[in-house]
C-alpha positions as CSV (number, residue, x, y, z in Angstrom):
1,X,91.3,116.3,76.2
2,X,88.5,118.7,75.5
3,X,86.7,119.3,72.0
4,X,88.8,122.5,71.1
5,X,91.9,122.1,72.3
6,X,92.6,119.7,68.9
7,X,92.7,123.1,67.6
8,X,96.4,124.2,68.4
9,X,97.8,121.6,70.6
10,X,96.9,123.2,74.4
11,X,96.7,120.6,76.8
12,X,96.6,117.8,74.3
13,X,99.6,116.1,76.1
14,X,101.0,115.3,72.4
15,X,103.7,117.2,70.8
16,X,103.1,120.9,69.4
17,X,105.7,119.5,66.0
18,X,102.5,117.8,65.3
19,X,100.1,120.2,64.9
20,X,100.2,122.7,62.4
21,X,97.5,126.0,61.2
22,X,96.0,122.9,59.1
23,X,95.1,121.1,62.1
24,X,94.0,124.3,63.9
25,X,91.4,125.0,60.8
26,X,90.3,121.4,60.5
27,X,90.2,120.7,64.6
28,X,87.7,123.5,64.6
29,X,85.8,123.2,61.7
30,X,85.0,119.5,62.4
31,X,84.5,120.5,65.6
32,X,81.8,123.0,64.6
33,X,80.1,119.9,62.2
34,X,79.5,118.4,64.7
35,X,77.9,120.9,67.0
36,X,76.0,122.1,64.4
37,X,74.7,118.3,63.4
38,X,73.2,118.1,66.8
39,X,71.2,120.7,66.2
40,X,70.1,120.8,62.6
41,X,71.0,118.8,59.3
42,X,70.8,122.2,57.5
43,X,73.1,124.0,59.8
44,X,75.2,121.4,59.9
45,X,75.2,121.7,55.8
46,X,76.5,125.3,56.4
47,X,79.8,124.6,58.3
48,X,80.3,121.7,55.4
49,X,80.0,124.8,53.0
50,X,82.7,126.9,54.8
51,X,84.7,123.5,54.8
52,X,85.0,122.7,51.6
53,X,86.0,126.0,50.9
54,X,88.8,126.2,53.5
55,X,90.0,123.0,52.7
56,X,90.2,123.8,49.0
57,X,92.3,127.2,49.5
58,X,95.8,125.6,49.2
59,X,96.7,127.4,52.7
60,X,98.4,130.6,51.0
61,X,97.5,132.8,54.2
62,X,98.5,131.1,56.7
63,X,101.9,130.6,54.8
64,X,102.3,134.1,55.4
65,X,101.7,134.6,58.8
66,X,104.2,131.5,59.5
67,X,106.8,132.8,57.1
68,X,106.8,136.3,58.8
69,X,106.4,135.2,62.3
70,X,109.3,132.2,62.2
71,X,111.5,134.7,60.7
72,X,111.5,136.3,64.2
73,X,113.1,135.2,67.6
74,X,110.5,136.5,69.7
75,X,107.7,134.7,68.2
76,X,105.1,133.4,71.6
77,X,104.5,129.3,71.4
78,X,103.3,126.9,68.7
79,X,99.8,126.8,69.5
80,X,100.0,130.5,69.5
81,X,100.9,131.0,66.2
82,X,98.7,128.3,65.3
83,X,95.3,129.9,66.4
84,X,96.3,133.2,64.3
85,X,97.5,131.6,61.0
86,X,94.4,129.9,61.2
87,X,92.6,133.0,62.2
88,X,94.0,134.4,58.7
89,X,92.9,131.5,56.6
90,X,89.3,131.6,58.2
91,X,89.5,135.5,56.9
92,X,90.1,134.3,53.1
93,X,87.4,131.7,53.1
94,X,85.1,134.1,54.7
95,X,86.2,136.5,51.6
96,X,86.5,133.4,48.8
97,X,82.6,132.4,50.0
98,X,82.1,136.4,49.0
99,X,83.8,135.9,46.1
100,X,86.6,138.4,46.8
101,X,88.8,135.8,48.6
102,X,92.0,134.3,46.7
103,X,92.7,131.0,45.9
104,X,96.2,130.6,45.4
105,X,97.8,128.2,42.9
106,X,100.2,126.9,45.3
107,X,101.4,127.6,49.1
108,X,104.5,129.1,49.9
109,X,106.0,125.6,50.9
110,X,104.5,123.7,48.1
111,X,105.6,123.1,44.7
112,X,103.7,124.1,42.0
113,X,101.2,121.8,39.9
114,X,101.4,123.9,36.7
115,X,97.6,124.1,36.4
116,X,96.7,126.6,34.1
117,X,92.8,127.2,35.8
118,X,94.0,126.0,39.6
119,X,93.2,129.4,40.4
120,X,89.7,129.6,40.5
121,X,87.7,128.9,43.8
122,X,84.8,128.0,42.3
123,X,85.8,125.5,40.6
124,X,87.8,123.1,43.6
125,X,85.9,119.9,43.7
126,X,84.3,119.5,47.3
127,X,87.0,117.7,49.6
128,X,84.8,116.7,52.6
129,X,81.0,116.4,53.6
130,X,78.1,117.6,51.8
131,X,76.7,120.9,50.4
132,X,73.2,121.9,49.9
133,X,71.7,119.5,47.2
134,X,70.8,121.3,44.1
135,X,67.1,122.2,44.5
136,X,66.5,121.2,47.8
137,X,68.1,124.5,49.6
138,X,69.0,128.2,48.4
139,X,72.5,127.9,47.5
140,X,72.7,131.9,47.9
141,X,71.6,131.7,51.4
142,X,74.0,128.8,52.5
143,X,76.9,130.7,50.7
144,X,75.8,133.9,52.5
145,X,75.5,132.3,55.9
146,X,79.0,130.2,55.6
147,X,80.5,133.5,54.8
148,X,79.6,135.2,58.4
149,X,80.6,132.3,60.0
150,X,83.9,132.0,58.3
151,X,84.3,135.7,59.5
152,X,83.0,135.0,63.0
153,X,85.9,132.0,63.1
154,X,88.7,134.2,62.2
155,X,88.2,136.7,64.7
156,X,87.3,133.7,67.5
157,X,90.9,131.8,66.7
158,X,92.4,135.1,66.9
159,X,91.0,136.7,69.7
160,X,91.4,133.7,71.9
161,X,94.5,132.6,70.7
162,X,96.5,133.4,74.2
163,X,98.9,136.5,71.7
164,X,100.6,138.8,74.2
165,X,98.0,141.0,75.0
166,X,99.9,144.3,73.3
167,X,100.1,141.9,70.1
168,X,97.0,140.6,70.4
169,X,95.3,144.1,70.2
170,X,97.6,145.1,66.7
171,X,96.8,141.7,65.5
172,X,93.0,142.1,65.8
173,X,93.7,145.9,64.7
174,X,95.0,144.3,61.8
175,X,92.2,142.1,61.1
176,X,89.6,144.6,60.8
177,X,91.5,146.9,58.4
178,X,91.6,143.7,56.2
179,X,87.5,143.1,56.5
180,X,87.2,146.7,56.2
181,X,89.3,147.2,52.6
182,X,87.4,143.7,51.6
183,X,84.2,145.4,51.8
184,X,85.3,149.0,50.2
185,X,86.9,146.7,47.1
186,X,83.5,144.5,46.7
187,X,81.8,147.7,46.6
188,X,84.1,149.0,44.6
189,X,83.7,145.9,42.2
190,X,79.3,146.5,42.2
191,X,79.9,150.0,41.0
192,X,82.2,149.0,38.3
193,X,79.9,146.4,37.4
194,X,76.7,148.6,37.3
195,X,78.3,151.9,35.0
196,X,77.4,151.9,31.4
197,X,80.8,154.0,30.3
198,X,83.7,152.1,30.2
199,X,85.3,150.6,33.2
200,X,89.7,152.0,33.4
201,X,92.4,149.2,34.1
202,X,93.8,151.9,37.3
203,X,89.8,151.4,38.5
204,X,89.9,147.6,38.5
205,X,93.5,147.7,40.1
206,X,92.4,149.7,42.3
207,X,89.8,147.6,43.7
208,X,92.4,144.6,43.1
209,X,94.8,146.5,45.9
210,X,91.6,147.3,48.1
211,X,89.6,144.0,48.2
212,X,92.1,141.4,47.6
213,X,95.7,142.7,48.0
214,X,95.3,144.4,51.3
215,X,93.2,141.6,52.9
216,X,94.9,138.5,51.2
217,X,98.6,139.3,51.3
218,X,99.3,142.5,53.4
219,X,97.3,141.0,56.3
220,X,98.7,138.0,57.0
221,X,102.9,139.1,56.1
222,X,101.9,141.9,58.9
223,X,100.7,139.8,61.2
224,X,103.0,137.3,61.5
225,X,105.4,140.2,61.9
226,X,103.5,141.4,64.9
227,X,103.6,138.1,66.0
228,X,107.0,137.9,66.0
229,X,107.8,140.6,67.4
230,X,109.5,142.0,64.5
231,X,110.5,146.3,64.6
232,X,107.9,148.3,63.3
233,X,110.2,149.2,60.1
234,X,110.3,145.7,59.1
235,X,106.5,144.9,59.8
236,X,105.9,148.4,57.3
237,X,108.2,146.8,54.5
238,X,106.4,143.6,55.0
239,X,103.0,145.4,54.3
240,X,104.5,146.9,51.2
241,X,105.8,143.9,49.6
242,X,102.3,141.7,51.0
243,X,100.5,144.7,48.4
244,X,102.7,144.3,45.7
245,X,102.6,140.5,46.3
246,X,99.0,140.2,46.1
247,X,98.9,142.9,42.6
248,X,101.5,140.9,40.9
249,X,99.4,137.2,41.8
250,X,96.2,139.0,40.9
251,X,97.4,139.9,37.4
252,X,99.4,136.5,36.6
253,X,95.9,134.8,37.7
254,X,94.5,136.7,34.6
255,X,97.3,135.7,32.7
256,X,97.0,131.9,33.1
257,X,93.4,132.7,32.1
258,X,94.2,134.6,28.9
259,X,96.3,131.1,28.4
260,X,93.9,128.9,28.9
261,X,92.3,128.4,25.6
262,X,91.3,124.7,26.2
263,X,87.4,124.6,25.9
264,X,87.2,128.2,26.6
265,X,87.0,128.2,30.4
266,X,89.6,131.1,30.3
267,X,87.6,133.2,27.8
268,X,84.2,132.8,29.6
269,X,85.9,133.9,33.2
270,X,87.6,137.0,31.1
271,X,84.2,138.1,29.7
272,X,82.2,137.8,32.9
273,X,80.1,141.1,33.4
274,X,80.4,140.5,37.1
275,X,84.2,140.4,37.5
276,X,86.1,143.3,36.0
277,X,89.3,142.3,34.5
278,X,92.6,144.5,33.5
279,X,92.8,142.5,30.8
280,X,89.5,142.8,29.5
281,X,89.9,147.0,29.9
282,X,92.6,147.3,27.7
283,X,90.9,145.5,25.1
284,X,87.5,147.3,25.4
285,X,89.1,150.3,25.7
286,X,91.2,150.3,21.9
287,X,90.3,149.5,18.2
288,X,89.1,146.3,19.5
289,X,86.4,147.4,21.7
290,X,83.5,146.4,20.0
291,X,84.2,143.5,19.5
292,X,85.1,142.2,23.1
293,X,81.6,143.9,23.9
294,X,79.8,142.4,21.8
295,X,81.3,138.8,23.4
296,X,80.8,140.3,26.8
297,X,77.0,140.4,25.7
298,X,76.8,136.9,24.5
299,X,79.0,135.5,27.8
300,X,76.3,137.6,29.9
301,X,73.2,135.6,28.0
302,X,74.7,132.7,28.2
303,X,75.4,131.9,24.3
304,X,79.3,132.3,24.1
305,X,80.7,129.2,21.7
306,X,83.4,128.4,21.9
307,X,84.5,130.3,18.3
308,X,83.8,133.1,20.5
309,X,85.9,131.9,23.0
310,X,88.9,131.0,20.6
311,X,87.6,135.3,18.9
312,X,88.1,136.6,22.8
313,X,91.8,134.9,23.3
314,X,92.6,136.1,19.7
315,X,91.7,139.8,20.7
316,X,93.6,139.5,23.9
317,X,96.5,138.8,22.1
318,X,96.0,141.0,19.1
319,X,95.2,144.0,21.2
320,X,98.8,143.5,23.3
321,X,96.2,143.4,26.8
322,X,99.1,140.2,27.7
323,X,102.0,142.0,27.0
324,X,100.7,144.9,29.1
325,X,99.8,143.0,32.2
326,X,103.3,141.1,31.9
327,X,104.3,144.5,32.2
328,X,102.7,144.9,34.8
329,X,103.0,142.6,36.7
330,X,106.6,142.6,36.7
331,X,106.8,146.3,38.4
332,X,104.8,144.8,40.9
333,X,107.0,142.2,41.7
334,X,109.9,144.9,41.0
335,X,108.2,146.6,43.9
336,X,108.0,143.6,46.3
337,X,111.6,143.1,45.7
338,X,112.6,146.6,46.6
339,X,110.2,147.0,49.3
340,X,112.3,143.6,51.0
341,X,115.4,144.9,50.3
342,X,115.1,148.6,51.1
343,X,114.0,147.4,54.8
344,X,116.4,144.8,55.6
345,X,114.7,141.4,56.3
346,X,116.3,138.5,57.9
347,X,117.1,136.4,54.7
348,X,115.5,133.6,55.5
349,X,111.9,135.0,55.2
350,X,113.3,137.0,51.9
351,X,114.0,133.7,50.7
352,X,111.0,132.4,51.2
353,X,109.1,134.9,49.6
354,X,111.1,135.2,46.3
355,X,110.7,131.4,46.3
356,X,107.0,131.6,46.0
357,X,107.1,134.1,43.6
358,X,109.4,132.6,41.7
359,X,107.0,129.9,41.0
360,X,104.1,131.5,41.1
361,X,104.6,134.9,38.4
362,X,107.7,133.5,36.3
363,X,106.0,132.8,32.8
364,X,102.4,132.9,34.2
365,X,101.3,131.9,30.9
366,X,103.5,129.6,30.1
């Protein structure tokens, strides 16, 4: 048995049932570890980085591509669709080491934990190895450098994955208009970031559909569709409802935030001058403005208490910013339920789908 082919199953001799996307990521991360140990401890240091970051992630993406692609008859073999679901999940850890990756509270097959700040990639405890020790390396540069190697690995398990070559070409097709709309919605994010005037909610949705929606849901639902084999009218719907999938997650993840009062860790991610929230524009765009400024200021020097903390989820609330992402966020899962239904999908992947989002945008801030 050679090094990579722990990746998918190929010409292990052992049974394809027992190797899943999972497998595929870990095989060839560990894999990669250990390459990258024989050359240098530092290097090797890197690939833990992009680890503990995959590992953390909850497997969201390559939910989707499985989901789609099973739902399909002409799907290619197991260690096919292994390669590309993995391909996908490599694409989101690239993008979550960027900070413009999601981590999702739960996978499509999993149940949910009910953890009001699960969703936050930066805060998963490490889960294997070890990361750059705090003053010893540049944690900016190993972040930076696990990033393009995250990247690099999605397009390798993709473009060697053995995919029908016509698929294969769509799939990687597909994969670069995800990095590209990942870029335009982090740039997006820096201008928003950087203007003095007010930032709009429609701005920061926007650059929720570009940089997160697009990469982090329409992707993968698209790609297991091409995978499968599915008609072009059904991979089209699946890229609708993927959007309006990853608009709706996006906006209840700010509403388990706005929830989260205990200690304030809610608050401090809502008034962060580097992350542009729709909740935080409706507030600093009415009567309340001011006031959710002047708390922005004091999160950005580092003095928010947390009675400014407990002031910022009173102003939330006060200034209706929940009741109008609820809103919200139910057209876009209005939307994700029209888009299946208007393109007839086999039921079995509907299911699926509406059983995710059942757990995952029902009550958000309950």
């Amino acid at each position: 048995m050679t090094p990579t082919s722990s990746y998918t199953s190929s010409g292990t001799g052992r049974r394809s049932q027992e190797f899943t996307p999972s497998t595929a990521v870990r095989g060839f991360l560990e894999h990669s570890r250990r390459r990258a140990a024989d050359l240098s401890p530092g290097y090797e240091r890197v690939w833990a980085r992009v680890a503990e970051v995959a590992y953390a992630a909850n497997g969201l993406q390559q939910d989707l591509v499985m989901a789609a692609v099973e739902a399909y008859p002409a799907r290619p073999t197991r260690p096919v669709l292994n390669a590309v679901a993995a391909g996908f999940e490599l694409l989101n850890t690239a993008l979550l080491l960027r900070g413009e990756g999601v981590s999702p509270g739960t996978a499509i097959s999993a149940p949910s934990s009910a953890e009001p700040d699960r969703t936050e990639p930066r805060a998963a405890a490490p889960t294997t190895g070890s990361v750059p020790p705090q003053g010893t390396d540049d944690p900016v540069h190993y972040t930076s450098l696990a990033s393009e190697l995250a990247l690099a690995a999605a397009y390798r398990m993709v473009a060697t994955s053995h995919a029908p070559e016509t698929r294969l070409i769509k799939l990687l097709e597909i994969l670069d208009h995800a990095v590209f709309h990942a870029a335009a919605g982090e740039r997006i994010l820096g201008e928003l970031t950087q203007r003095a005037a007010t930032v709009s909610h429609g701005e920061v949705l926007e650059a929720l559909r570009i940089g997160s929606a697009v990469p982090c849901y329409e992707a993968p639902l698209r790609a297991g569709a091409v995978l499968g084999g599915a008609p072009t009218a059904h991979v089209n719907a699946l890229a609708d409802t993927g959007r309006a999938l990853g608009m709706a997650h996006g906006l209840a993840r700010e509403l388990r935030l706005a929830a989260h009062t205990s200690g304030g860790r809610g608050a401090r991610e809502l008034l962060r001058a580097d992350r542009p929230t729709v909740l935080g524009t409706f507030v600093a765009s009415g009567p309340y403005g001011p006031a959710w400024r002047g708390l922005c200021e004091r999160a950005a020097e580092h003095r928010l208490t947390d009675d400014d903390a407990a002031h910022a989820h009173e102003l939330l609330e006060r200034s209706g910013s929940v009741r109008a992402v609820e809103r919200m966020m139910g057209t876009a899962r209005t939307r994700s339920e029209h888009a299946m239904a208007g393109a007839d999908l086999p039921p079995a992947l509907v299911e699926r789908l509406n059983g995710w989002a059942d757990r995952e945008l029902d009550s958000p801030a309950a």
